[in-house]
Each structure stands twice: as C-alpha cells, then as structure tokens.
N, CA, C and O atoms as a Tinker XYZ file with bonds, in Angstrom:
   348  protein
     1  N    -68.327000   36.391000   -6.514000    73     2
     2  CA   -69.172000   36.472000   -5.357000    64     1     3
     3  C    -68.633000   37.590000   -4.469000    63     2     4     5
     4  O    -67.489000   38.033000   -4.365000    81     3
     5  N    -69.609000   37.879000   -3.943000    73     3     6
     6  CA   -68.923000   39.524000   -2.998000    64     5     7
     7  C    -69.983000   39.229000   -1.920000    63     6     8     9
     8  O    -71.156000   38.879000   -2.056000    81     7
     9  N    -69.051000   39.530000   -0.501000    73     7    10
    10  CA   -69.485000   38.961000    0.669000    64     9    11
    11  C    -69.071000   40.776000    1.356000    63    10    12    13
    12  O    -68.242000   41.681000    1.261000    81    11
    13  N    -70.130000   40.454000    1.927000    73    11    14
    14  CA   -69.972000   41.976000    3.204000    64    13    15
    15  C    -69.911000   42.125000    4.241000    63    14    16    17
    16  O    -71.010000   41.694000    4.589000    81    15
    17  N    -69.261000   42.543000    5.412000    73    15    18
    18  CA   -69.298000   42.146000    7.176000    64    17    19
    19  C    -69.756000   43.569000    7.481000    63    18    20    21
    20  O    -69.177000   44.323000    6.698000    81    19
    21  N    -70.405000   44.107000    8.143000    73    19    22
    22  CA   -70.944000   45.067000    8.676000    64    21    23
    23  C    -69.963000   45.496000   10.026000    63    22    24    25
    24  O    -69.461000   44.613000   10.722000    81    23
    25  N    -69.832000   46.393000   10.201000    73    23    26
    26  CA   -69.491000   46.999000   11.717000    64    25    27
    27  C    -69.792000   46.176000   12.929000    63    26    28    29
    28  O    -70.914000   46.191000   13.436000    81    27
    29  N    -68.717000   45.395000   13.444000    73    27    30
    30  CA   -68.960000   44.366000   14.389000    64    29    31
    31  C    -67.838000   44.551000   15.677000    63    30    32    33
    32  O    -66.634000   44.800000   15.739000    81    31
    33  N    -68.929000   44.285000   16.663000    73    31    34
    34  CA   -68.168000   44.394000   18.253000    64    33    35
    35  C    -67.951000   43.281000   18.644000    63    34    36    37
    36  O    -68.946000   42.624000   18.953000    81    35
    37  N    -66.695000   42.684000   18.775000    73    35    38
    38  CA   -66.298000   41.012000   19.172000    64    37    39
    39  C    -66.813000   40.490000   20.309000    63    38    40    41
    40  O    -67.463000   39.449000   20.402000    81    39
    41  N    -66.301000   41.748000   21.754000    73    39    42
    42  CA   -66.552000   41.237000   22.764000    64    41    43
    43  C    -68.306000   41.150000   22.972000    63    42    44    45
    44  O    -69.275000   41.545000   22.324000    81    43
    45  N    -68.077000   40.334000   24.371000    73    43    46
    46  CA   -69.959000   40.332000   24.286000    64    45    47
    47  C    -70.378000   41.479000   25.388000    63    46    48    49
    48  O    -71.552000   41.830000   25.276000    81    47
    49  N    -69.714000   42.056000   26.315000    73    47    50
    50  CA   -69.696000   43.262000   26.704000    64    49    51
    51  C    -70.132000   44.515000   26.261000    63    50    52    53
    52  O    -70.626000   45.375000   26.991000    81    51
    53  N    -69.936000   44.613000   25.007000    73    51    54
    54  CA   -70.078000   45.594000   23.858000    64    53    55
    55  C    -68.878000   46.485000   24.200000    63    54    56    57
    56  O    -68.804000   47.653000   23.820000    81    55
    57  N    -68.371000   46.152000   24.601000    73    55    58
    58  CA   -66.942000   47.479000   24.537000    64    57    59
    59  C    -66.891000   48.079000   23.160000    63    58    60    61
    60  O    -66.953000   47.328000   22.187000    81    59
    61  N    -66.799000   49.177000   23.033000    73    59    62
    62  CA   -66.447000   49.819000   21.530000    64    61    63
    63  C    -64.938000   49.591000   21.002000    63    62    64    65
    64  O    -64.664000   49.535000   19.803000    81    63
    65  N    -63.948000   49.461000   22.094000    73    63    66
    66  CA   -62.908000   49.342000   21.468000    64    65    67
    67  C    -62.535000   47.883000   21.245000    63    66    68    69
    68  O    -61.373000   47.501000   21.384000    81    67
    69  N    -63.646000   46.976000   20.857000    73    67    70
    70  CA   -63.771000   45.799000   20.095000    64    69    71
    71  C    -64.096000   45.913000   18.846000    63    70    72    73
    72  O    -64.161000   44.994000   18.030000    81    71
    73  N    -64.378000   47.404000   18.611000    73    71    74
    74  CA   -65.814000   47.045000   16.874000    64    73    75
    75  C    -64.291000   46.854000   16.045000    63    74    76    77
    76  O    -63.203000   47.427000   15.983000    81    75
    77  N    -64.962000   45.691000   15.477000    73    75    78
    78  CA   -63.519000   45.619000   13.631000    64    77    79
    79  C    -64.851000   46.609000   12.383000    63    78    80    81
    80  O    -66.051000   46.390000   12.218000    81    79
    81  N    -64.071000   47.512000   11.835000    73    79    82
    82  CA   -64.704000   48.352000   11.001000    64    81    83
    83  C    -65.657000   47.481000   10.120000    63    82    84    85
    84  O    -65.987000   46.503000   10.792000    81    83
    85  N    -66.313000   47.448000    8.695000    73    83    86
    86  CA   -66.872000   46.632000    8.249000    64    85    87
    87  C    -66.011000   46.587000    6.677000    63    86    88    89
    88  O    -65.310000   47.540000    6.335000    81    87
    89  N    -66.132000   45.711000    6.062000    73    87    90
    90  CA   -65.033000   45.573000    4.897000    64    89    91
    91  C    -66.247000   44.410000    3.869000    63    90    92    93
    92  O    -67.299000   43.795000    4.044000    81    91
    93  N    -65.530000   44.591000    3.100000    73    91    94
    94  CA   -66.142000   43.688000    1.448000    64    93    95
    95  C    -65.000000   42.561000    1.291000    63    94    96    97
    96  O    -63.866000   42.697000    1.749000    81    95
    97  N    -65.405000   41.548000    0.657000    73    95    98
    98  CA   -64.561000   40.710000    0.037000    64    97    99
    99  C    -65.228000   40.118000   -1.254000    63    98   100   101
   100  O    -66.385000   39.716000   -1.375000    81    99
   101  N    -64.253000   40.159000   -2.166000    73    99   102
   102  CA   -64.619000   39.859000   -3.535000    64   101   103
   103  C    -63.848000   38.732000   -3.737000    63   102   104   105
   104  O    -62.638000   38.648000   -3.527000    81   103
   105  N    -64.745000   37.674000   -4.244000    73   103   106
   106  CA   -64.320000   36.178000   -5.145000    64   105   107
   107  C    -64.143000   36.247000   -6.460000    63   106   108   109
   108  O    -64.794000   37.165000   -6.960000    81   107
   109  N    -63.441000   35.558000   -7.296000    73   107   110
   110  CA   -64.021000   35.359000   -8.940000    64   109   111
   111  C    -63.995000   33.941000   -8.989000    63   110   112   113
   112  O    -64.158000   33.390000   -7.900000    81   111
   113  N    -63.828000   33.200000   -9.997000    73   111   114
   114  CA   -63.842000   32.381000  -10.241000    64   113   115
   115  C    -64.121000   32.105000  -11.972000    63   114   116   117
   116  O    -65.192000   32.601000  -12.319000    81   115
   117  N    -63.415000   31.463000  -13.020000    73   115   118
   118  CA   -64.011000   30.715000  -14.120000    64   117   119
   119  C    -63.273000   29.495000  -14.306000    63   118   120   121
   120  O    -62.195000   29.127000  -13.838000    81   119
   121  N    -64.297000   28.811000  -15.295000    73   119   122
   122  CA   -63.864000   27.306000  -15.052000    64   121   123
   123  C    -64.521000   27.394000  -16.545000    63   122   124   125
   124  O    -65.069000   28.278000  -17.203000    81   123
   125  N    -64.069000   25.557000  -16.807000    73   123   126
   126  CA   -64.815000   25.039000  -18.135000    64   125   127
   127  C    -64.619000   23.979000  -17.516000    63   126   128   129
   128  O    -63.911000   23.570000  -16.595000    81   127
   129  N    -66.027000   23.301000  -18.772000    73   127   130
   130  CA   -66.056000   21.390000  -17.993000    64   129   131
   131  C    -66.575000   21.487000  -19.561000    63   130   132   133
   132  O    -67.066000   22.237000  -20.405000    81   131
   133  N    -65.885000   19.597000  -19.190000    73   131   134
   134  CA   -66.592000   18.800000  -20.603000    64   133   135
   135  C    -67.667000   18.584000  -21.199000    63   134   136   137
   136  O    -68.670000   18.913000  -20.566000    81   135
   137  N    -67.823000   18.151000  -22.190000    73   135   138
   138  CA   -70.008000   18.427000  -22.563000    64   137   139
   139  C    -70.366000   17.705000  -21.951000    63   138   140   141
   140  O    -71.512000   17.987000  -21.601000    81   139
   141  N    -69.814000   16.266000  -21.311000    73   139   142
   142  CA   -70.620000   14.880000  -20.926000    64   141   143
   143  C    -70.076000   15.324000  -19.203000    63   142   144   145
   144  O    -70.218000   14.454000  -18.343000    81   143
   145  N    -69.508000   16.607000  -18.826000    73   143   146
   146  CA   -69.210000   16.910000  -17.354000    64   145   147
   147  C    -68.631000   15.656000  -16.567000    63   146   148   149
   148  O    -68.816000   15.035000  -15.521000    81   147
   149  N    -67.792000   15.653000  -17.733000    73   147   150
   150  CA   -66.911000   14.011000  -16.329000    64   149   151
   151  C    -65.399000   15.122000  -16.042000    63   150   152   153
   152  O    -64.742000   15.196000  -15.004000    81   151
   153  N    -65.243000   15.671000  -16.981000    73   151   154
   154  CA   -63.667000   16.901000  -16.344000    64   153   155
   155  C    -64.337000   18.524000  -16.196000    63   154   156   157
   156  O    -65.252000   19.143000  -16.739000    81   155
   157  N    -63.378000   18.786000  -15.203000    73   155   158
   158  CA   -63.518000   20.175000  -15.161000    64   157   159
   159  C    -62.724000   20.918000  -14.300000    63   158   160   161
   160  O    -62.314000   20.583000  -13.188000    81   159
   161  N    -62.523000   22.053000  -14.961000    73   159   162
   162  CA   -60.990000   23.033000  -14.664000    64   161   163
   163  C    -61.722000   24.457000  -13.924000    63   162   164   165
   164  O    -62.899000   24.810000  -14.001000    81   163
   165  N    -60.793000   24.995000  -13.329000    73   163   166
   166  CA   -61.312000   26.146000  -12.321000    64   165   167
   167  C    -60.424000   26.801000  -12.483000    63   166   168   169
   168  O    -59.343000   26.260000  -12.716000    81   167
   169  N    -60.523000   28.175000  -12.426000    73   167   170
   170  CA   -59.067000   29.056000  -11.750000    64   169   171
   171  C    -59.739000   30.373000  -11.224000    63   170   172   173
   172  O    -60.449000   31.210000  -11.780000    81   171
   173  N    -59.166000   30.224000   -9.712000    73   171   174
   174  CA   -59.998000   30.944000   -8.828000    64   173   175
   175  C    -59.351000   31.859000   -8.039000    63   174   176   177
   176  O    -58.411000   31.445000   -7.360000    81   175
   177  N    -59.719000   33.249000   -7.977000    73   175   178
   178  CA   -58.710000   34.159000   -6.869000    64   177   179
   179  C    -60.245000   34.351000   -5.567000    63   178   180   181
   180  O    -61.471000   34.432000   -5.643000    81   179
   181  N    -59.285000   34.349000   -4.579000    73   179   182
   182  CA   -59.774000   34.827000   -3.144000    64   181   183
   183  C    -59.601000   35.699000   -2.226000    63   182   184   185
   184  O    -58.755000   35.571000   -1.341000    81   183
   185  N    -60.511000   36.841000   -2.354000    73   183   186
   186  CA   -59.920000   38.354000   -1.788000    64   185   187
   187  C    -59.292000   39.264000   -2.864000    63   186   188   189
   188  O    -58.476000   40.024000   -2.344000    81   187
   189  N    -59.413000   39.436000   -4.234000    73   187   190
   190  CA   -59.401000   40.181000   -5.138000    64   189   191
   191  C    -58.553000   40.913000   -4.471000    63   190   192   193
   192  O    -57.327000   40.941000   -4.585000    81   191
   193  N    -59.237000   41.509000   -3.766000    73   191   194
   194  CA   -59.143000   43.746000   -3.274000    64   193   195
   195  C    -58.189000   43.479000   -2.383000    63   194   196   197
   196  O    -57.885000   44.498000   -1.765000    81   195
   197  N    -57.471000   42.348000   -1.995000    73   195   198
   198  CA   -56.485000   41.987000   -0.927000    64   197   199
   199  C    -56.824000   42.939000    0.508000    63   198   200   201
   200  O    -56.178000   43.893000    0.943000    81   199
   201  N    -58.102000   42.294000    1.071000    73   199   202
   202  CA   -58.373000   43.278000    1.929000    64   201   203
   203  C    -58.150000   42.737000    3.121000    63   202   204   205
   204  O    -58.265000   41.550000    3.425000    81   203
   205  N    -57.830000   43.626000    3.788000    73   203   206
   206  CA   -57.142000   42.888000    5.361000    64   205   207
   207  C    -58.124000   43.124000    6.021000    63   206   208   209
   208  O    -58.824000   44.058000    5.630000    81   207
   209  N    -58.514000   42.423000    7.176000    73   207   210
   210  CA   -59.368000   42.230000    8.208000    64   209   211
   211  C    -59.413000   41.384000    9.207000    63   210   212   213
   212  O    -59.548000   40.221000    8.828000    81   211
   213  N    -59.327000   41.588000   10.780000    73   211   214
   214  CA   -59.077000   40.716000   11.662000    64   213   215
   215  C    -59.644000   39.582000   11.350000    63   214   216   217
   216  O    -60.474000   39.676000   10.446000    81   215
   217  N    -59.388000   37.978000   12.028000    73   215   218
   218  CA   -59.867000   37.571000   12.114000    64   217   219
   219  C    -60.864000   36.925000   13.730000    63   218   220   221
   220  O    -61.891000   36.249000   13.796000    81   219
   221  N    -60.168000   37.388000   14.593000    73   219   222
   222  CA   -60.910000   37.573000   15.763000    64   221   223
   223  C    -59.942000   38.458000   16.428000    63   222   224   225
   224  O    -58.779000   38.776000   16.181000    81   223
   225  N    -60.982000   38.825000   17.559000    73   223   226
   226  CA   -59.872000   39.831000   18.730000    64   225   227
   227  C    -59.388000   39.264000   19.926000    63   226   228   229
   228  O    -60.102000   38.334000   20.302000    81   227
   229  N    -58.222000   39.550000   20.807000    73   227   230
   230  CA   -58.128000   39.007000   21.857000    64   229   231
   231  C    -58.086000   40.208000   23.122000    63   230   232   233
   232  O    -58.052000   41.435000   23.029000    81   231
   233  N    -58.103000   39.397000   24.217000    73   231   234
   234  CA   -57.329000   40.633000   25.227000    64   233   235
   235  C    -55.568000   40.702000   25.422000    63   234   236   237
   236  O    -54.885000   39.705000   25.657000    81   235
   237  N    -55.230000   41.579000   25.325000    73   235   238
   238  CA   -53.986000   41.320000   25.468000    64   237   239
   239  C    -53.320000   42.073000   27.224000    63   238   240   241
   240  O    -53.155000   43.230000   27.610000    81   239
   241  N    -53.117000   40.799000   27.833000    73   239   242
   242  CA   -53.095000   40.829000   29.140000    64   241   243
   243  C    -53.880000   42.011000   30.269000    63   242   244   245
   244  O    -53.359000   42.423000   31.305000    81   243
   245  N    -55.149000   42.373000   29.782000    73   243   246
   246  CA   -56.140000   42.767000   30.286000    64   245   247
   247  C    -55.735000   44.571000   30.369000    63   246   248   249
   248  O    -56.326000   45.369000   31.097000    81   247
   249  N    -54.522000   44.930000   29.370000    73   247   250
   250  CA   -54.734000   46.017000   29.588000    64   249   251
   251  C    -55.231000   46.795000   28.226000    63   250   252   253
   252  O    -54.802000   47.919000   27.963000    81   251
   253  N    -55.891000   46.311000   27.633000    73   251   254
   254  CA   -56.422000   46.939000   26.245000    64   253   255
   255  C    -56.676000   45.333000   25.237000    63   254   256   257
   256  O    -56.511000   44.139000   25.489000    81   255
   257  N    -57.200000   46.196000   23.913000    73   255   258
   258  CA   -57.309000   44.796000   22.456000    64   257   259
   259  C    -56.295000   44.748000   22.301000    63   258   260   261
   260  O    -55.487000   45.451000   22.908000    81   259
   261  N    -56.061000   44.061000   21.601000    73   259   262
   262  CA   -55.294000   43.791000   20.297000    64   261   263
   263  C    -55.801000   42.728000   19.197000    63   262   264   265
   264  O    -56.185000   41.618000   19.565000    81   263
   265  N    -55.791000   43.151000   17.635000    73   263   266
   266  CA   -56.702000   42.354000   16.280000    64   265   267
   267  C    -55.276000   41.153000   17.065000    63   266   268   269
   268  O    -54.142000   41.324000   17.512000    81   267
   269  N    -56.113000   40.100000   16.881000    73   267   270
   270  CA   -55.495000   38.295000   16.848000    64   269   271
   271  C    -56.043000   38.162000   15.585000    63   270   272   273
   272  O    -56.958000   38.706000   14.967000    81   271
   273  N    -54.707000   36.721000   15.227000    73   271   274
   274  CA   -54.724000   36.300000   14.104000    64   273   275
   275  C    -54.881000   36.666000   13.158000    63   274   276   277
   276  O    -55.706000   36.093000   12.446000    81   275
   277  N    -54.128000   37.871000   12.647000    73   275   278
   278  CA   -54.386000   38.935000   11.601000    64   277   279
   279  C    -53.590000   37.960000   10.213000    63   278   280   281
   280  O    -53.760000   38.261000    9.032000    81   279
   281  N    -53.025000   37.186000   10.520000    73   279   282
   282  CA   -52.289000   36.416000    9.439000    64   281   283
   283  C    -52.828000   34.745000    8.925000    63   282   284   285
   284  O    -52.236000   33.833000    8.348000    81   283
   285  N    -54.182000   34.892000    9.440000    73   283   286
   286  CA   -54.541000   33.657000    8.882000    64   285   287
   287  C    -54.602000   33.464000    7.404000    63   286   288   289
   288  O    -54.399000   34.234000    6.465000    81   287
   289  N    -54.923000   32.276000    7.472000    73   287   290
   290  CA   -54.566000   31.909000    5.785000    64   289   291
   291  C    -55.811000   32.787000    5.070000    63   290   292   293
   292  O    -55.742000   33.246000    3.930000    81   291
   293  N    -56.788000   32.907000    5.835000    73   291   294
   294  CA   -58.149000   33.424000    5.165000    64   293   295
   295  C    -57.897000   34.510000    4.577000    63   294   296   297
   296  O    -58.036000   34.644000    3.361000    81   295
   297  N    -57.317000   35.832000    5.702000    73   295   298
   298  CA   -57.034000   37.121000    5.451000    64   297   299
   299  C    -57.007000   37.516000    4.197000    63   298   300   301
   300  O    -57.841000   38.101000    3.505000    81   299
   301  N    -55.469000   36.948000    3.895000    73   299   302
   302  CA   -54.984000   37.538000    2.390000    64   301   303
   303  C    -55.345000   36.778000    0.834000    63   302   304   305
   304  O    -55.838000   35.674000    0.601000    81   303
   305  N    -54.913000   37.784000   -0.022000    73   303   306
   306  CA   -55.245000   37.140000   -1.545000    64   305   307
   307  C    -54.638000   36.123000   -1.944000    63   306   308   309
   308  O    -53.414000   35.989000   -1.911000    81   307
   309  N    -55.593000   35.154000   -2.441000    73   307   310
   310  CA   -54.886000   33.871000   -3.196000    64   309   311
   311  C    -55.205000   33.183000   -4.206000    63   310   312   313
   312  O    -56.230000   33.677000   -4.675000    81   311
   313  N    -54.999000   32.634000   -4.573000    73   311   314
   314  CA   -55.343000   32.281000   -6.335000    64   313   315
   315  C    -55.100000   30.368000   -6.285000    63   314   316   317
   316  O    -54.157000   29.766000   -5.771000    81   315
   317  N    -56.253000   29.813000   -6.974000    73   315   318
   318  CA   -55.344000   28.616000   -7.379000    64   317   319
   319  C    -56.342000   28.071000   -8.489000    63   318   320   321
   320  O    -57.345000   28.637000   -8.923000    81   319
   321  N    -55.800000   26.782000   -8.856000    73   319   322
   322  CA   -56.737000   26.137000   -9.738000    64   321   323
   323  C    -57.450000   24.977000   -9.509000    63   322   324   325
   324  O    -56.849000   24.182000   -8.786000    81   323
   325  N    -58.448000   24.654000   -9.860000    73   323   326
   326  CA   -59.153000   23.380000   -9.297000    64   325   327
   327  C    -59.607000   22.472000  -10.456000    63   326   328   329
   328  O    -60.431000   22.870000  -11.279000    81   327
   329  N    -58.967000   21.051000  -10.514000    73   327   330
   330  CA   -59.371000   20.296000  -11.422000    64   329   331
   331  C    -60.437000   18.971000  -11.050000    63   330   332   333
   332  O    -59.655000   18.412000  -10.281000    81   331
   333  N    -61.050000   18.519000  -11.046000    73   331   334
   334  CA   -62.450000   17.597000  -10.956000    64   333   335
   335  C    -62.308000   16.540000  -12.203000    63   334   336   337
   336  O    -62.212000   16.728000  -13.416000    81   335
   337  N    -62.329000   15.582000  -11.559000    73   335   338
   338  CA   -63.182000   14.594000  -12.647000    64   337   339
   339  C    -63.996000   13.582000  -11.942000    63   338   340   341
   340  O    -63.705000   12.810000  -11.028000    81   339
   341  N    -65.297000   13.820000  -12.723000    73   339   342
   342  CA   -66.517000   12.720000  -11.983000    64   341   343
   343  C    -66.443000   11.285000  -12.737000    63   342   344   345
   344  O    -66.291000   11.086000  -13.942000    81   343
   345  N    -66.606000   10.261000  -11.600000    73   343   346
   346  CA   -66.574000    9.221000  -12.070000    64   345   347
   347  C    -67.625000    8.588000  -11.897000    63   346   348
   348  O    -67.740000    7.448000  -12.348000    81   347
C-alpha cells in the first residue's frame, strides 16, 4: 500500500514556515492462511523507504517552529509478524 501527504501548513494561520514538505510512504505486506482460514501468518514492513517526516509541529517558545515529535513510533521503519487464528 502506498500512502501520499501533499505539501501541508500545520498552523491554522497559514504561516509558511509551518509547511512539512510532502513525502510517500510505502507498506508491504504477505501472509498465508489455511484453506478452511482458521490460521494465518503475516510478515509485514512499515515505511519501506524509511522516510522521515514530522509528525506534528510546535512553537518553540514563540520565537520560531520547530518539527515535534519527530521520533514517534510511526516515523520510522518496522517490520513484524502477525499470527491469527479464528475461532
């Protein structure tokens, strides 16, 4: 799955020195499940392209931006596996 953010201004002011540039993020994902779908296995990366991008902006004591929360869990690339069974 590939998700796209366009050129975005945080504040509601429109200040320009709010816009976060615009960036892509790429998913994958494959899995297998059983014929009768009671198990099923995943293994999934998040953020492929390991692309960095704020996740919101703040003021930083009213004399300019600064990107906040640049280290959320969202940000960066991660991988895991997902197992299911329906009962």
């Amino acid at each position: 799955m590939y998700y796209w953010q366009d050129d975005t201004i945080y504040l509601a002011n429109n200040d320009p020195g709010s816009l976060v540039d615009s960036y892509g993020l790429l998913d994958l994902a494959l899995g297998i499940e059983s014929n009768d779908g009671r198990y099923a296995a995943q293994f999934y990366v998040k953020n492929v392209t390991d692309e960095f991008y704020p996740t919101d902006i703040v003021i930083a004591g009213g004399f300019g931006l600064a990107h906040g929360n640049q280290l959320a869990f969202n940000y960066t690339r991660r991988f895991g596996v997902m197992l299911s069974v329906n009962f």
